[in-house]
VEXBA-606466 format. One record per residue (C-alpha): residue number from 1; residue in three letters; chain; x, y, z. Coordinates in Angstrom, 2 decimals. Example, Ala and Ser with C-alpha at 12.3 -4.5 7.8 and 13.67 -1.06 7.14 Angstrom:
<recs>
@seq->1	type->Ala	mol->A	px->12.30	py->-4.50	pz->7.80
@seq->2	type->Ser	mol->A	px->13.67	py->-1.06	pz->7.14
</recs>
This chain:
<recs>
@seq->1	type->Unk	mol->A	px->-177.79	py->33.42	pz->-228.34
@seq->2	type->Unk	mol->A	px->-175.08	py->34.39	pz->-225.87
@seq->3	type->Unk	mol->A	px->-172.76	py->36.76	pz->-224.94
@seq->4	type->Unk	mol->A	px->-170.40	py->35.82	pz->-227.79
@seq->5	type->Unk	mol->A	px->-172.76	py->36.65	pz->-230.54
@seq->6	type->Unk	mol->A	px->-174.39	py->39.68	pz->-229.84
@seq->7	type->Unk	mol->A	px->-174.65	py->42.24	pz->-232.22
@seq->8	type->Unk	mol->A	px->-177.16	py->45.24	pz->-232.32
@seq->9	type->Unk	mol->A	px->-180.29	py->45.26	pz->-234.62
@seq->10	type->Unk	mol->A	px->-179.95	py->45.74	pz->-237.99
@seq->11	type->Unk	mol->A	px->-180.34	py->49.07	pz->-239.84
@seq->12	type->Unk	mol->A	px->-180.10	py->50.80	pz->-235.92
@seq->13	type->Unk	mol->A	px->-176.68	py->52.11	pz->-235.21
@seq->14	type->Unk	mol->A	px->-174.44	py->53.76	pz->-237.43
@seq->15	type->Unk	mol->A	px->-170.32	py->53.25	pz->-238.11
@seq->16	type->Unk	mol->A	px->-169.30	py->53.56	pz->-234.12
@seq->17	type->Unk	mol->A	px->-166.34	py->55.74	pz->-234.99
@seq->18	type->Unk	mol->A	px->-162.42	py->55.82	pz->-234.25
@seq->19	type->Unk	mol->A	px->-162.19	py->54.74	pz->-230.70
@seq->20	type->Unk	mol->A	px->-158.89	py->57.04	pz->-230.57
@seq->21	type->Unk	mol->A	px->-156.33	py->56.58	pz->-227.61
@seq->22	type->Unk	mol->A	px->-157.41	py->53.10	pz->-226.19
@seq->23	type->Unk	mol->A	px->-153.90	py->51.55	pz->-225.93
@seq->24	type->Unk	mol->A	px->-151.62	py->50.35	pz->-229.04
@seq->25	type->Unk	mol->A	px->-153.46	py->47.08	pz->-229.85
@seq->26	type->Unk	mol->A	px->-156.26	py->49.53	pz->-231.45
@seq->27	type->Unk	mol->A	px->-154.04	py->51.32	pz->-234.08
@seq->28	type->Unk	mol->A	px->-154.71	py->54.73	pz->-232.88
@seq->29	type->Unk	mol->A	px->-152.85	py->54.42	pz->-229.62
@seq->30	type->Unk	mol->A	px->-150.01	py->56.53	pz->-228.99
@seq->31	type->Unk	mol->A	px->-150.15	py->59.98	pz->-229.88
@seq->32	type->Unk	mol->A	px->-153.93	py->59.44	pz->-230.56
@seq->33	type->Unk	mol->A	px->-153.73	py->60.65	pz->-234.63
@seq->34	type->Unk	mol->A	px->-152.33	py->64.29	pz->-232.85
@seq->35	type->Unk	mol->A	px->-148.60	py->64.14	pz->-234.38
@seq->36	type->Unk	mol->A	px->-145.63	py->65.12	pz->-232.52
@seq->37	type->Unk	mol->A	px->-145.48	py->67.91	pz->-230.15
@seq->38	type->Unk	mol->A	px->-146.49	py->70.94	pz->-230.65
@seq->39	type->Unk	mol->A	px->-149.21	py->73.04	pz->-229.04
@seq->40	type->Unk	mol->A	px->-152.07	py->71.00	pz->-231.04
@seq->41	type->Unk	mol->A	px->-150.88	py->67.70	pz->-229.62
@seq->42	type->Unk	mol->A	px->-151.37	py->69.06	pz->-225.85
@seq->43	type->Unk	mol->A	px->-154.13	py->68.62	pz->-223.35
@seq->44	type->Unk	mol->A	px->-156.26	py->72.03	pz->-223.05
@seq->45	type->Unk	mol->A	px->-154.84	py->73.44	pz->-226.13
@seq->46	type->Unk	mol->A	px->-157.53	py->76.17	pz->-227.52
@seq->47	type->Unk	mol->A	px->-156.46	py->78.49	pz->-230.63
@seq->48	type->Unk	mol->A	px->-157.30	py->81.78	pz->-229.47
@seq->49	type->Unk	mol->A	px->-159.93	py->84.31	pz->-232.35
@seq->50	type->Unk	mol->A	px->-157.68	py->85.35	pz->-235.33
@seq->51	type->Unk	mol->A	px->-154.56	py->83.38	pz->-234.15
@seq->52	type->Unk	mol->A	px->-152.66	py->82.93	pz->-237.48
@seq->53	type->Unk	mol->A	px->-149.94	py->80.68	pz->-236.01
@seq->54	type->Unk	mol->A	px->-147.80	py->83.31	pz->-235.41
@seq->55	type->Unk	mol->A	px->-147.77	py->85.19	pz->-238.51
@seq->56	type->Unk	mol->A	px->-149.01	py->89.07	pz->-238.00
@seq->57	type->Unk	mol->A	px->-152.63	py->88.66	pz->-237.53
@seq->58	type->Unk	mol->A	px->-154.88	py->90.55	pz->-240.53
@seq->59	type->Unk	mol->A	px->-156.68	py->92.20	pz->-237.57
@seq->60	type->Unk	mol->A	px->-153.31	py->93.98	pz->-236.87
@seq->61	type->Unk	mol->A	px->-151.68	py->94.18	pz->-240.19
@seq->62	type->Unk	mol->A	px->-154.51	py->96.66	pz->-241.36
@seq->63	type->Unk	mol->A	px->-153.99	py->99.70	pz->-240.52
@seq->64	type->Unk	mol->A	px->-156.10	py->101.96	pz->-238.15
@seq->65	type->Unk	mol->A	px->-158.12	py->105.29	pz->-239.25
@seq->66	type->Unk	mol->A	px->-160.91	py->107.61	pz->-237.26
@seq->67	type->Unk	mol->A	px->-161.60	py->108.14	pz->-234.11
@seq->68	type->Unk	mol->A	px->-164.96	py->106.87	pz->-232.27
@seq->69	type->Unk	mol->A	px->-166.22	py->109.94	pz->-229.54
@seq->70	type->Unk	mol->A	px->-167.03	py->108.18	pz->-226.59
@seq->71	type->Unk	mol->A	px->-169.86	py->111.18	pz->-225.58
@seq->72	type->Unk	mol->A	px->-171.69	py->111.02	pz->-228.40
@seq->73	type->Unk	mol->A	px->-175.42	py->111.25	pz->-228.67
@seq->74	type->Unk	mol->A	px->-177.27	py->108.66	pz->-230.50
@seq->75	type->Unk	mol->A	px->-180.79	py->109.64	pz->-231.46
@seq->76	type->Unk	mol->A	px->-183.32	py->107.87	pz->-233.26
@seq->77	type->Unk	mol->A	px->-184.63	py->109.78	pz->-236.36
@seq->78	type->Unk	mol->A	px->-188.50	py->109.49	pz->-236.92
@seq->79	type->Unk	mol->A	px->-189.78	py->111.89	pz->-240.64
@seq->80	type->Unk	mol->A	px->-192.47	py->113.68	pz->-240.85
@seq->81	type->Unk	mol->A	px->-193.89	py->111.34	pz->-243.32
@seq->82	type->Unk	mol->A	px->-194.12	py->108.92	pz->-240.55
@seq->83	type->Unk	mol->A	px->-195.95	py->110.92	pz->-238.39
@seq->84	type->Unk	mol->A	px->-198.52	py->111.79	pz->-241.30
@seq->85	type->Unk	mol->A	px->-199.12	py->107.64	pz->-241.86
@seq->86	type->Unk	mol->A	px->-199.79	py->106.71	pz->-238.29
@seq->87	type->Unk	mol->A	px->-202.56	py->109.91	pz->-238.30
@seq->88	type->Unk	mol->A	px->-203.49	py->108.91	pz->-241.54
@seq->89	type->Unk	mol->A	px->-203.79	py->105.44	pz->-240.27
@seq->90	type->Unk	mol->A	px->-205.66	py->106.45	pz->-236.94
@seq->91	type->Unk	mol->A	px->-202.59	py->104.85	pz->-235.03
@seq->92	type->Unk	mol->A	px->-202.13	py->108.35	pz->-233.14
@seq->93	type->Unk	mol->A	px->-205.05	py->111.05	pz->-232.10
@seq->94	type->Unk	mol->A	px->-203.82	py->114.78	pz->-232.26
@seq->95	type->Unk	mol->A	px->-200.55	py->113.96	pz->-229.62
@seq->96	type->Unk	mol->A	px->-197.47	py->111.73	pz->-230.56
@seq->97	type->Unk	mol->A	px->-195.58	py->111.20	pz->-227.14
@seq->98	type->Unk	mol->A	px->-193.28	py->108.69	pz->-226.15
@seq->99	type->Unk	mol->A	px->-194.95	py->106.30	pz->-225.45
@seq->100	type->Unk	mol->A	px->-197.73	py->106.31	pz->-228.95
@seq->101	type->Unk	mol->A	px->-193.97	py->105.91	pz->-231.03
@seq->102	type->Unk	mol->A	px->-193.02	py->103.10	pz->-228.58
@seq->103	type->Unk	mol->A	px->-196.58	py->101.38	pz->-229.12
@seq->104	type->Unk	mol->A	px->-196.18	py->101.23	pz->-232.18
@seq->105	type->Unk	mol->A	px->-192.44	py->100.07	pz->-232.37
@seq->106	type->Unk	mol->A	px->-191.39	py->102.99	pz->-234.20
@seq->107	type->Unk	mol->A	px->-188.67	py->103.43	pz->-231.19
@seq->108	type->Unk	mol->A	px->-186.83	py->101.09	pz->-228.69
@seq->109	type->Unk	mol->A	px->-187.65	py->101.69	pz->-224.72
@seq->110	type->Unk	mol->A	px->-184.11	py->103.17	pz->-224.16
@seq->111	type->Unk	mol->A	px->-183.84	py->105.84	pz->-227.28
@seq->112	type->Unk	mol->A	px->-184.11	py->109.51	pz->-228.12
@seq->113	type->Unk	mol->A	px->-186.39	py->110.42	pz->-230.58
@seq->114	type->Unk	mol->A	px->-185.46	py->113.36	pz->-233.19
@seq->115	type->Unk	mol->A	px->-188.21	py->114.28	pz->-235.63
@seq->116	type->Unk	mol->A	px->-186.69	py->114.95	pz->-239.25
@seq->117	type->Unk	mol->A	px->-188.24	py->117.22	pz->-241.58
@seq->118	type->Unk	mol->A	px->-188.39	py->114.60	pz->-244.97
@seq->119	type->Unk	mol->A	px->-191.82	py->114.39	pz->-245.74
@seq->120	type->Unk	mol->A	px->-195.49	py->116.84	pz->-245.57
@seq->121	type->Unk	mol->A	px->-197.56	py->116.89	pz->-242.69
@seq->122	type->Unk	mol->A	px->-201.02	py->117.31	pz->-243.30
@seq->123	type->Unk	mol->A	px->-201.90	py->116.28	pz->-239.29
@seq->124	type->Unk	mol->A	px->-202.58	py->118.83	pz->-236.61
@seq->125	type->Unk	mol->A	px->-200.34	py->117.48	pz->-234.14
@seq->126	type->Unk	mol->A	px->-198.83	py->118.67	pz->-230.53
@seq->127	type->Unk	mol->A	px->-195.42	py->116.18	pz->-230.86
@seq->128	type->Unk	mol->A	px->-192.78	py->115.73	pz->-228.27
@seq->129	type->Unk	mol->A	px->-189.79	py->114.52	pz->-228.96
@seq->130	type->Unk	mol->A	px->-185.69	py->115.24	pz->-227.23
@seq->131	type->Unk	mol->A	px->-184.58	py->117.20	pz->-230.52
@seq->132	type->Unk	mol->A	px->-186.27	py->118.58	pz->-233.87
@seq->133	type->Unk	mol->A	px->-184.89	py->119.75	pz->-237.20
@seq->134	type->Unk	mol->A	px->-185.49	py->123.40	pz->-238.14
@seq->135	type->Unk	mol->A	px->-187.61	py->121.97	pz->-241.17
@seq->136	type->Unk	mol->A	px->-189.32	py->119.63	pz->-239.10
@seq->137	type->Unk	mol->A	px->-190.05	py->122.18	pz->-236.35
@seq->138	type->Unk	mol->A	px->-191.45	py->124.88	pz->-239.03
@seq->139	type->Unk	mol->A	px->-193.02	py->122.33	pz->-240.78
@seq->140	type->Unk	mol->A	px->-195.41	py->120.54	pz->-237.54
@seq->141	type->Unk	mol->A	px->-195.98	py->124.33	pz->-236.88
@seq->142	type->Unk	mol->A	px->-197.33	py->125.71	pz->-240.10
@seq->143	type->Unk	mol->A	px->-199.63	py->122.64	pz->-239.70
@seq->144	type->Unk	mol->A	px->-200.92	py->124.47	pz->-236.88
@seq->145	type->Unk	mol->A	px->-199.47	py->121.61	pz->-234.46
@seq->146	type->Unk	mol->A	px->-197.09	py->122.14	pz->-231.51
@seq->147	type->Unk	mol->A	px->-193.64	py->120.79	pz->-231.16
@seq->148	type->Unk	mol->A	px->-192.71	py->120.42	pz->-227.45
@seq->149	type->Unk	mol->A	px->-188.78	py->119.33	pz->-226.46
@seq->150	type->Unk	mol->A	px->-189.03	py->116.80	pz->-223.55
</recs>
């Protein structure tokens, strides 16, 4: 065995692939399988998101409706019904704060909690929350519970 004759071990390296641009001899010298001119053919060429070669892009042949407010208020809704399954569950004692509806991943760190009226509650519970629905307000009271806006 010498240098002439090596050759890896069988079954352990697959087809090697085009060795593209290594000089005419190889077949694929030249313009390296890239055709002739044009942006594709150049060094650092990178088609920018929804580039349609020129043509009108769909993102701005649609056309545009609505209008986003950029002061909205986002809140995150928790039902009654939800607050009557973590009592019924013994998840909450007679208080559902903050931080009882973060425990138990019902809310994100960062949100504001509104308490919607779908649902019966059974639970005599003092809730706080940033915003209630009438319903849900009338409904936590009747149920001789207390609804306090943080």
């Amino acid at each position: 065995m010498d240098l002439s004759n090596l050759k890896p071990a069988e079954g352990s390296v697959k087809n090697q692939g085009k060795r593209i641009g290594r000089g005419q001899g190889s077949g694929k010298g030249g313009t390296a399988t890239r055709g002739h001119k044009g942006a594709k053919s150049r060094s650092g060429y990178s088609k920018k998101v929804g580039f349609e070669g020129g043509q009108m892009p769909l993102q701005r042949r649609v056309p545009k409706f609505g209008f986003t407010n950029i002061n909205r208020v986002e809140y995150q809704g928790i039902n009654l019904d939800t607050l009557q399954q973590l009592a019924d569950d013994k998840k909450v004692g007679d208080t559902v704060d903050f931080e009882t509806l973060f425990a138990n991943r019902l809310i994100g760190k960062n949100d504001l909690v509104k308490i919607l009226g779908r649902g019966e509650l059974k639970a005599k519970l003092k809730v706080s929350a940033h915003k209630f629905t009438a319903s849900a307000k009338a409904a936590i009271e009747a149920a001789g519970g207390e609804a306090v806006t943080l």
